[in-house]
C-alpha positions in Angstrom: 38.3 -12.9 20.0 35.4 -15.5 19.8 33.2 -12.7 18.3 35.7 -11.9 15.7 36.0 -15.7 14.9 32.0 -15.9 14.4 32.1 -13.0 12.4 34.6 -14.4 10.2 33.2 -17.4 9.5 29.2 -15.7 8.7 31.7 -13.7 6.3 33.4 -16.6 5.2 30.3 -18.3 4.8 29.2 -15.8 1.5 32.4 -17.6 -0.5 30.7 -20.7 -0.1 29.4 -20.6 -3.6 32.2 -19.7 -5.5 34.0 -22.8 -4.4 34.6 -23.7 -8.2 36.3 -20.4 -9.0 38.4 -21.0 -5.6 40.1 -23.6 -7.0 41.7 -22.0 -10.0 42.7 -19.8 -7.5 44.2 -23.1 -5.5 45.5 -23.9 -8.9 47.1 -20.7 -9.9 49.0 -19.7 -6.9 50.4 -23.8 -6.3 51.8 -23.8 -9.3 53.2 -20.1 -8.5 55.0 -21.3 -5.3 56.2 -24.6 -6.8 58.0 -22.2 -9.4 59.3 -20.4 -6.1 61.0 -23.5 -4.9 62.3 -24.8 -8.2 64.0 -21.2 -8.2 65.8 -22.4 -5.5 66.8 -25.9 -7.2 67.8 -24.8 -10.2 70.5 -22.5 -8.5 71.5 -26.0 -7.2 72.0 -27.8 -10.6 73.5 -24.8 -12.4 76.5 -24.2 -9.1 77.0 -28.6 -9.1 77.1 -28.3 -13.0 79.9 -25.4 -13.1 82.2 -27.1 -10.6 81.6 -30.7 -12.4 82.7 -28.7 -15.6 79.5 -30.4 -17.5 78.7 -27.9 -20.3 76.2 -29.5 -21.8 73.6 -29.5 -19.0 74.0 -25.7 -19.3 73.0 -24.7 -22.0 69.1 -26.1 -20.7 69.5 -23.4 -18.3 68.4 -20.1 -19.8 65.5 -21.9 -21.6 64.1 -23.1 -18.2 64.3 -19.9 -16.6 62.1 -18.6 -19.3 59.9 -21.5 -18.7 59.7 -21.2 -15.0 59.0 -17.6 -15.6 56.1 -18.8 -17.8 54.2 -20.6 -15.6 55.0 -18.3 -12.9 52.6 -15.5 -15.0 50.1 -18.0 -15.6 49.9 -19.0 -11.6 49.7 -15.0 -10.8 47.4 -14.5 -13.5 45.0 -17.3 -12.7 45.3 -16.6 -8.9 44.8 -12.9 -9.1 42.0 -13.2 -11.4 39.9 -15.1 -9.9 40.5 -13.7 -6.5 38.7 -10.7 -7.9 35.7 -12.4 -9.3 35.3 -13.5 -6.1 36.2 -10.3 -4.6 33.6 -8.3 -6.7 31.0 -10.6 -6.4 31.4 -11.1 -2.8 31.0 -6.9 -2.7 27.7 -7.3 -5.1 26.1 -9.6 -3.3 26.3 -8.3 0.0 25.6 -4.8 -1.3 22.3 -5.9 -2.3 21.3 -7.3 1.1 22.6 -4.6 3.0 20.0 -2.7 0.4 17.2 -4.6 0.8 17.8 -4.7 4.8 17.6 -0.9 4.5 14.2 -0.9 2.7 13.1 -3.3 5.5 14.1 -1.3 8.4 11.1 0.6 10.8 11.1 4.3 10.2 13.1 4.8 13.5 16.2 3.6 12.2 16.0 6.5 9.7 15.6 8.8 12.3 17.9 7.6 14.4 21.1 7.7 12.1 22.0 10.4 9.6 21.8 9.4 5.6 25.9 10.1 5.4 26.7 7.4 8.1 24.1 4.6 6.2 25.2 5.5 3.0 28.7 5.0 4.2 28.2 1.5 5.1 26.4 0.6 2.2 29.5 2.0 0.0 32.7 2.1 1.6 32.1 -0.5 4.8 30.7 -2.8 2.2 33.8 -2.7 0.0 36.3 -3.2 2.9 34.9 -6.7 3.3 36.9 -8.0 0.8 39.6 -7.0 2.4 38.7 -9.4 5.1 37.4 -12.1 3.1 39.1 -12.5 -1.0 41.8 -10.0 -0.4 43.4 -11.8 3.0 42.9 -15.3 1.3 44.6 -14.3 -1.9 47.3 -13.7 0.0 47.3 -16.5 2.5 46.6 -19.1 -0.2 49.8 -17.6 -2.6 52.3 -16.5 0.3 50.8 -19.3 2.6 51.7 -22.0 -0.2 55.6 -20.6 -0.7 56.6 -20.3 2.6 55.3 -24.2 3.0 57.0 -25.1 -0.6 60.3 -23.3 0.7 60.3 -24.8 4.3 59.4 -27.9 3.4 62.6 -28.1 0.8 64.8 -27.0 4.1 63.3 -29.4 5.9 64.2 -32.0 3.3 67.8 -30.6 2.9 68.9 -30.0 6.2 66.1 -30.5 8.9 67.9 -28.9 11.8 68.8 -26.2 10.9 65.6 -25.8 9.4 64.4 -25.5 13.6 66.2 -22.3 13.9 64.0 -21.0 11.6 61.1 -22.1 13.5 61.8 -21.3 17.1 61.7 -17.7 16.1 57.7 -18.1 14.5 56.2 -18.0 18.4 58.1 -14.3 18.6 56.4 -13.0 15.2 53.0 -14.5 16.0 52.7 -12.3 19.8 53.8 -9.3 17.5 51.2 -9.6 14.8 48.6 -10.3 18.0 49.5 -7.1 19.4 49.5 -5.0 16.0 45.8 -6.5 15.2 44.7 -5.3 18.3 45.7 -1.6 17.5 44.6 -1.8 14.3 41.0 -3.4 14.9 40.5 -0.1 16.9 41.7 2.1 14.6 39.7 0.6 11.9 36.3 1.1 13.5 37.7 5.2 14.0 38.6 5.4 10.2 34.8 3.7 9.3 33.0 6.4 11.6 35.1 9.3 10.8 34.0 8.3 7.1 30.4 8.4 8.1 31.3 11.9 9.2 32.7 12.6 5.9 30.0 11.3 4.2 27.4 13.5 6.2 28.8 16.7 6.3 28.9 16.0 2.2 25.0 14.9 1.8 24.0 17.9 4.6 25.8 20.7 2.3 24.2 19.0 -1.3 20.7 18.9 0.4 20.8 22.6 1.8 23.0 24.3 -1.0 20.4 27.0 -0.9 20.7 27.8 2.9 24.5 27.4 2.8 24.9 30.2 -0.1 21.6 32.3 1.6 23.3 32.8 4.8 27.2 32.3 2.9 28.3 29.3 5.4 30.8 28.3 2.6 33.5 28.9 4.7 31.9 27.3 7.8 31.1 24.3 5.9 34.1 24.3 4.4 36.0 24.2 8.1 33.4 21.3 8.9 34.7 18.8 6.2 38.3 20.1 6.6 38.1 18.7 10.0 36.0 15.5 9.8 38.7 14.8 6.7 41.2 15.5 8.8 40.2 13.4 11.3 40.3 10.5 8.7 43.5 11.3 7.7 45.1 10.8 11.6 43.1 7.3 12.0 44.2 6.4 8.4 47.9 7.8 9.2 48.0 6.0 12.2 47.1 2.3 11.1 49.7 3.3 8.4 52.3 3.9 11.2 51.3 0.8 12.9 51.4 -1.3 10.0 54.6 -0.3 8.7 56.1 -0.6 12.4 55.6 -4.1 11.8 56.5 -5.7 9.1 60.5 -4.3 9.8 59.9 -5.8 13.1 59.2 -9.3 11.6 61.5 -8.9 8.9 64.6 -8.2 11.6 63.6 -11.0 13.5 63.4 -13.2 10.3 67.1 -11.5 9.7 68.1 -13.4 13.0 67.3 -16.1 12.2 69.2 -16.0 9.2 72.1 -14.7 10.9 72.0 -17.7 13.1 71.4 -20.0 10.3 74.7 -18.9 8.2 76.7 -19.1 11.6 75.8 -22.6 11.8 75.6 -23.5 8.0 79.4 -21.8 8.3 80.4 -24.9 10.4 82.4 -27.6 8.2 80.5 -30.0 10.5 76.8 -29.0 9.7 77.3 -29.1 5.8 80.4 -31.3 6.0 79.0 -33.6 2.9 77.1 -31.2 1.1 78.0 -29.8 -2.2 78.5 -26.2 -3.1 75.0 -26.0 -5.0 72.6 -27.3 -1.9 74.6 -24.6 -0.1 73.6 -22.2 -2.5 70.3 -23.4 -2.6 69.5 -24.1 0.6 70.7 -20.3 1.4 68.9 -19.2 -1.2 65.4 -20.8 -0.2 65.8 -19.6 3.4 66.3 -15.8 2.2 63.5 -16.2 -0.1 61.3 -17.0 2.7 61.6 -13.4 4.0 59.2 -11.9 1.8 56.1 -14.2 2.3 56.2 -14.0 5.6 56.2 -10.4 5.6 53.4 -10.6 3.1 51.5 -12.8 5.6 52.1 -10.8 8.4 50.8 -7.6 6.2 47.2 -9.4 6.4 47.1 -8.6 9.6 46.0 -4.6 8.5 43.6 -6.0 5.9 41.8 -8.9 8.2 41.3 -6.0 11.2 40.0 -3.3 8.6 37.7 -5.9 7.3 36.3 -7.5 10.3 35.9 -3.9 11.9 33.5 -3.5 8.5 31.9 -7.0 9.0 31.0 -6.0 12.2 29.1 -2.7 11.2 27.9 -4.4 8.3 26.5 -7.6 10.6 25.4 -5.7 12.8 22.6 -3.3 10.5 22.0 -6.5 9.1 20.7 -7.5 12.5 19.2 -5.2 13.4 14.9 -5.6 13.9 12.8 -5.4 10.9 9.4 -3.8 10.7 6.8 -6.2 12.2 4.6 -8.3 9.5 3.2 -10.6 11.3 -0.1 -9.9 9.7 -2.1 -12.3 7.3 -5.1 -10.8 6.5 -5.0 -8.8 3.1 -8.6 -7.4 3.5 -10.1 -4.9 1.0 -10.4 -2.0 3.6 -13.6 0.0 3.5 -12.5 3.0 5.3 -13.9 2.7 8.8 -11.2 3.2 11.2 -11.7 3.3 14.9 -8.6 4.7 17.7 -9.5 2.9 21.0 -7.3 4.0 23.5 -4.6 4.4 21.2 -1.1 5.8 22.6 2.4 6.3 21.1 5.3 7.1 23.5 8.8 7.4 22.1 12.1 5.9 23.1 13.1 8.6 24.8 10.0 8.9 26.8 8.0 11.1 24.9 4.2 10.7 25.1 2.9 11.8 21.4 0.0 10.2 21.5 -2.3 9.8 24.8 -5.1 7.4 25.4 -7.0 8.4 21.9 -10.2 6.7 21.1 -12.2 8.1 18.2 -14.3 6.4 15.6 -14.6 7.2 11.6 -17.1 6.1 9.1 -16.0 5.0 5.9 -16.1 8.0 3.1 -16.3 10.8 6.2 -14.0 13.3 5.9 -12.6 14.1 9.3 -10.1 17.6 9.8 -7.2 17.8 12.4 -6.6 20.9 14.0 -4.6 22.2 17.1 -1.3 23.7 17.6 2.2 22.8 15.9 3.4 20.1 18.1 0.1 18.7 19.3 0.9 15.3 17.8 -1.6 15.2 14.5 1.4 13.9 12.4 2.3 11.4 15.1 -1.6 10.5 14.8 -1.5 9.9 10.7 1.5 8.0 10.7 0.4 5.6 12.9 -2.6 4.2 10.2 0.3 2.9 7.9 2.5 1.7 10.5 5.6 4.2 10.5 5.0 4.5 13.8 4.0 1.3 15.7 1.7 1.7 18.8 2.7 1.5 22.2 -0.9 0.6 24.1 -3.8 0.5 22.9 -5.4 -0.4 19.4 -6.6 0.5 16.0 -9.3 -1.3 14.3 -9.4 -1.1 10.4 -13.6 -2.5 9.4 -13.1 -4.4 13.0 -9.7 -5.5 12.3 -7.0 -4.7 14.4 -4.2 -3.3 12.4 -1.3 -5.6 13.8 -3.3 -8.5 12.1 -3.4 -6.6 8.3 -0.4 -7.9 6.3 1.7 -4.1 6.2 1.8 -4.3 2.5 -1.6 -4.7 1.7 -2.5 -2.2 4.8 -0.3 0.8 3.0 -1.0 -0.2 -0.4 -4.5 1.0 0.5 -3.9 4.4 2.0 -2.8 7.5 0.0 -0.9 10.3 1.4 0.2 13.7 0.8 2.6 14.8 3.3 3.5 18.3 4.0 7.0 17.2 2.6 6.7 16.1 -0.9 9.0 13.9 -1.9 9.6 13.4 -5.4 12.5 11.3 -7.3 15.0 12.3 -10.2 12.8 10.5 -12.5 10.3 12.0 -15.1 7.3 13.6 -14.1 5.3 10.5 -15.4 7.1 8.2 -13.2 6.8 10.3 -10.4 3.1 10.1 -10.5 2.8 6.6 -11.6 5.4 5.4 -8.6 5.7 1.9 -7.0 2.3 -0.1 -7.2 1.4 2.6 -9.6 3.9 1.8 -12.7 1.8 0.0 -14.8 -0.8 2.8 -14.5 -1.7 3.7 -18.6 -0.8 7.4 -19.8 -4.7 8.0 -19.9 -5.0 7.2 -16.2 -2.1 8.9 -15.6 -3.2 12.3 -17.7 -6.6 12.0 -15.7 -5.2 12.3 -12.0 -2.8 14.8 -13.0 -5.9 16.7 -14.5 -8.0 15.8 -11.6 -5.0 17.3 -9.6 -5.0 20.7 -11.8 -1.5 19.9 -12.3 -1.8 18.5 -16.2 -1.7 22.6 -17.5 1.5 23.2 -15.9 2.7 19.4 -16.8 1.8 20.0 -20.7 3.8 23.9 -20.3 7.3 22.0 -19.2 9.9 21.0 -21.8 8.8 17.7 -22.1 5.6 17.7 -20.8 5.0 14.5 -19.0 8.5 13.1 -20.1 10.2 15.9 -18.4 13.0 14.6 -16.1 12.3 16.2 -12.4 16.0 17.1 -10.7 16.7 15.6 -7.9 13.9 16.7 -5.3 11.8 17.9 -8.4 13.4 21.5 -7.0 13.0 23.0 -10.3 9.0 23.3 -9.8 7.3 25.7 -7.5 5.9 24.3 -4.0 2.6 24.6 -5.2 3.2 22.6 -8.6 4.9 20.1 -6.3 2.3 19.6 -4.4 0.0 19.2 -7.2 2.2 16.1 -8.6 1.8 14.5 -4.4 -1.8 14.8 -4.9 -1.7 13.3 -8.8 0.0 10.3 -7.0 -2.6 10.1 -4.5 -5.7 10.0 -6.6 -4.1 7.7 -9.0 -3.7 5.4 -5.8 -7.3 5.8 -6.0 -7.1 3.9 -2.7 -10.2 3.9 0.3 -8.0 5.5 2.7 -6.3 9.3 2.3 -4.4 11.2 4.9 -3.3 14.7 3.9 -0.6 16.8 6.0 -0.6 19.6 5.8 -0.6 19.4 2.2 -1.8 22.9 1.5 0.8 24.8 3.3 3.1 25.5 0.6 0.4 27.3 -1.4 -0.4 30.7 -2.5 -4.3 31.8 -2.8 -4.6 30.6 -6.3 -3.0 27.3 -6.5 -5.0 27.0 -2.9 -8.5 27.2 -4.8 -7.3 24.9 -7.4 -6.3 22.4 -5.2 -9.3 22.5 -2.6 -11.1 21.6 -6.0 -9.0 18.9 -6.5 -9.1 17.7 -2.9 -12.7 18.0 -3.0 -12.3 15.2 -6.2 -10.2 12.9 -4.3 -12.2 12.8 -1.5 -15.2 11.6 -3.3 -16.5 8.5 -1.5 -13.2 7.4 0.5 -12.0 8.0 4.3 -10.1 11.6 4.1 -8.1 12.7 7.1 -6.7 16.2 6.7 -3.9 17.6 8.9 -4.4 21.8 8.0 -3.3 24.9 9.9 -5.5 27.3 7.3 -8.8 26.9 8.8 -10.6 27.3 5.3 -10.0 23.4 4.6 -11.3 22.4 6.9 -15.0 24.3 7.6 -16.6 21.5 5.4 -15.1 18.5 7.6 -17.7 16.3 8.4 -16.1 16.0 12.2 -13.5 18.2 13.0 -11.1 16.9 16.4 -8.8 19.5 18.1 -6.0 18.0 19.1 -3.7 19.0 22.4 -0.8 17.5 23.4 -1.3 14.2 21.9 -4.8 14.3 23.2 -8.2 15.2 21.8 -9.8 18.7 23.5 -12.8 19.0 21.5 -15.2 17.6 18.7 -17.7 18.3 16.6 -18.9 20.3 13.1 -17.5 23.7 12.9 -20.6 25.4 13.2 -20.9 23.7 17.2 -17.2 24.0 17.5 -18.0 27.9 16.9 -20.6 27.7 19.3 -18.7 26.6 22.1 -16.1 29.4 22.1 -13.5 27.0 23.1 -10.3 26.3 21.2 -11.4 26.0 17.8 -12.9 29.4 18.4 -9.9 30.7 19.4 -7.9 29.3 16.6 -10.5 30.1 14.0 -10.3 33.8 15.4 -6.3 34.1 15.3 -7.3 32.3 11.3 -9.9 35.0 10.7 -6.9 37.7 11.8 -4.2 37.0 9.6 -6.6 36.6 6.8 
């Protein structure tokens, strides 16, 4: 419970700023529970003025009903109105940090959750804060006010029988205890079981073309049917346990009226009172009913919102990606592995005591088996992967002590992946650091990329808007636009993985030329299982299980009729 309490007030603590909009909603809900009580009162003047037979009083009546109704609207309106400023704000602003937090986070995290569940809590956990935060204190402020208004006006009229009333709020407190509990846990369920939702949803968009290939519609189908389904019976359920509840309260609160017209029945308890305060008091005790049950319905949205607090709180605790760097050096291209080793959470060793040194502009090939931890290897120069022993020296500087920004902002790559955005083809080459690139420079590494022909031969040439994972162009024309980004990066460093795998023979010649471009005078690393890249390496390293077997040109590699030889046999084979 002390968790929950620190976790309400960090949430509480975002509606610190919109104190000044809080108090129209202070305003607007008072004045709606003083027009609540006077309800009450005026029932009290108009019974007292029909049994004194004084007319004249009456005819005020129906014009202060319409008045009371009046500023009844305006307390609602003000109230609710601003509740939702705060509420949408409150949804904005924490939207964007949960954002940013996700930019922030290591590459892991990515690998460790699926994109339905993040997604999830950046959309739907994010919005049931409010229910938490504006939406409970809406209805604390305005229920919270009238059931003070009304009690304190039995209090004033008759003050013990008032106490029955009271001696009957421990018993609705222990029920709304145990309901929260149920609900709390139930919450969570309905948050994950949305995550699952979400998932199956972004797994079917992404692989559409698989799903029809192989016809899983029905499969897929059955998959969301049940993860839905399984929304449904949490959702059902805090339904059930909710709506047990409030009839629960509402009986007890029926006791207590029982008990209170027993007693008010006695000549002796209202022995001097007139008819109207009867009435009214009556009245103003019934009336009371339907706050508390209001207040007690908080319960379901406090627990469905601090079950999302938590989720939320807890991402955006979660360990950035180290910058404890301060130099911003201009890199040269040397890099030197010295005993460099990367092993995973789960024990995995992808990377095993490496040590290898590169000069700057030397273009140095990767080869080995799939699995034999090349990728691992590249991904650990920009930091996607952080090293577990062992160090890697960038012109003499270790890389822990380059600020990450500056450190990735000066290596290119072109992974065997490409990823491209639902932007224009323009913007997809000119991306990031690259945006304020000018058309010429933009037209020249597309050119330099032999991509500008096919660029010029789509609808809109360079304006052309790329669908969502640019899957409207070939692989090869996809690659091309990965390697127009690279060049225009124009940056000392370039990895590439893999990047000619997705290529027939002709788009492969065009792009060895425009690899042969890009690597002019920078530090080229090249991941490649077709052994024609990389015969012009100036070192090529085969790699084995995270480890390096052999060194050397290819013409000594050849001549040592070791693995390379092997390789570059199966290579010479197929082709």
């Amino acid at each position: 419970m002390n968790q929950d309490f620190k976790v309400y007030l960090r949430l509480l603590a975002y509606l610190k700023s919109y104190w000044g909009v809080a108090l129209f909603v202070l305003i607007g809900f008072s004045i709606n529970a003083a027009t609540e009580v006077s309800v009450a009162k005026l029932l009290k003047f108009i019974i007292d003025a029909i049994q004194e037979g004084s007319r004249e009083n009456l005819n005020w009546f129906p014009a202060l009903i319409v008045l009371l109704m009046f500023f009844r609207g305006i307390g609602l309106f003000l109230g609710g109105y601003f509740t939702a400023v705060i509420s949408r704000r409150l949804v904005f602003s924490i939207r964007q940090e949960v954002y940013a937090k996700l930019l922030r986070l290591p590459s892991q995290y990515y690998l460790d959750n699926t994109s339905g569940h993040i997604s999830s809590k950046l959309m739907y956990n994010v919005q049931q804060l409010t229910a938490a935060s504006s939406d409970s204190i809406q209805t604390l402020v305005k229920d919270g006010l009238i059931v003070i208004g009304l009690l304190s006006y039995l209090f004033y009229t008759n003050w013990r029988l008032t106490l029955c009333i009271i001696v009957f709020m421990p018993v609705i407190g222990v029920l709304v205890r145990v309901a929260a509990k149920r609900m709390r846990k139930l919450s969570v369920q309905v948050q994950n079981t949305m995550g699952d939702v979400n998932h199956v949803v972004q797994e079917t968009i992404n692989g559409n073309s698989v799903v029809k290939s192989f016809t899983g519609e029905a499969f897929e189908q059955q998959r969301f049917y049940k993860s839905s389904e399984e929304n449904l019976r949490r959702g059902l359920k805090m339904v059930v346990v909710q709506n047990i509840n409030s009839p629960v309260v509402q009986l007890i609160l029926s006791c207590a009226m029982a008990v209170i017209l027993w007693l008010a029945l006695r000549p002796q308890v209202f022995g001097d009172t007139s008819a109207g305060e009867f009435v009214a008091y009556i009245t103003a005790a019934g009336l009371i009913s339907k706050p508390v049950k209001n207040l007690t319905d908080i319960n379901e949205k406090l627990q469905r919102g601090l079950a999302a607090a938590h989720s939320v709180f807890e991402l955006l605790d979660l360990p950035e990606e180290e910058n404890k760097g301060q130099l911003k050096p201009a890199l040269k291209g040397n890099i030197r592995f010295d005993h460099a080793n990367l092993q995973y959470s789960d024990g995995t060793h992808a990377i095993k005591d490496f040590s290898l040194e590169i000069k700057a502009g030397q273009t140095i090939a990767l080869v080995g088996r799939s699995g034999a931890g090349k990728t691992s290897l590249v991904n650990m120069l920009p930091r996607f992967q952080e090293l577990s022993r062992g160090q890697i020296y960038f012109d003499d500087t270790p890389i822990d002590q380059i600020e990450l920004l500056s450190l990735r902002s000066q290596i290119a790559m072109v992974n065997q992946q490409v990823v491209l955005f639902n932007r224009s083809v323009r913007d997809n080459i000119a991306y990031g650091q690259l945006q304020d690139s000018s058309d010429e420079q933009v037209i020249a590494a597309a050119k330099a990329a032999y991509a500008h022909e096919f660029i010029m031969a789509l609808p809109q040439g360079y304006d052309t808007i790329l669908g969502a994972q640019g899957l409207n162009l070939s692989g090869g024309q996809r690659q091309r636009i990965a390697i127009a980004r690279a060049i225009l990066k124009d940056s000392p460093i370039l990895i590439l993985d893999e990047a000619t795998s997705a290529l027939d023979n002709e788009s492969e010649y065009f792009i060895q030329q425009a690899f042969d471009e890009a690597m002019q005078g920078r530090t080229t690393i090249v991941i490649a299982h077709r052994l024609s890249t990389v015969e012009n390496a100036d070192l090529i390293v085969v790699m084995d299980k995270g480890q390096i077997i052999e060194q050397g040109t290819h013409t000594e590699l050849l001549a040592k009729h070791g693995m390379y030889y092997q390789l570059h046999q199966r290579n010479f084979e197929e082709e």
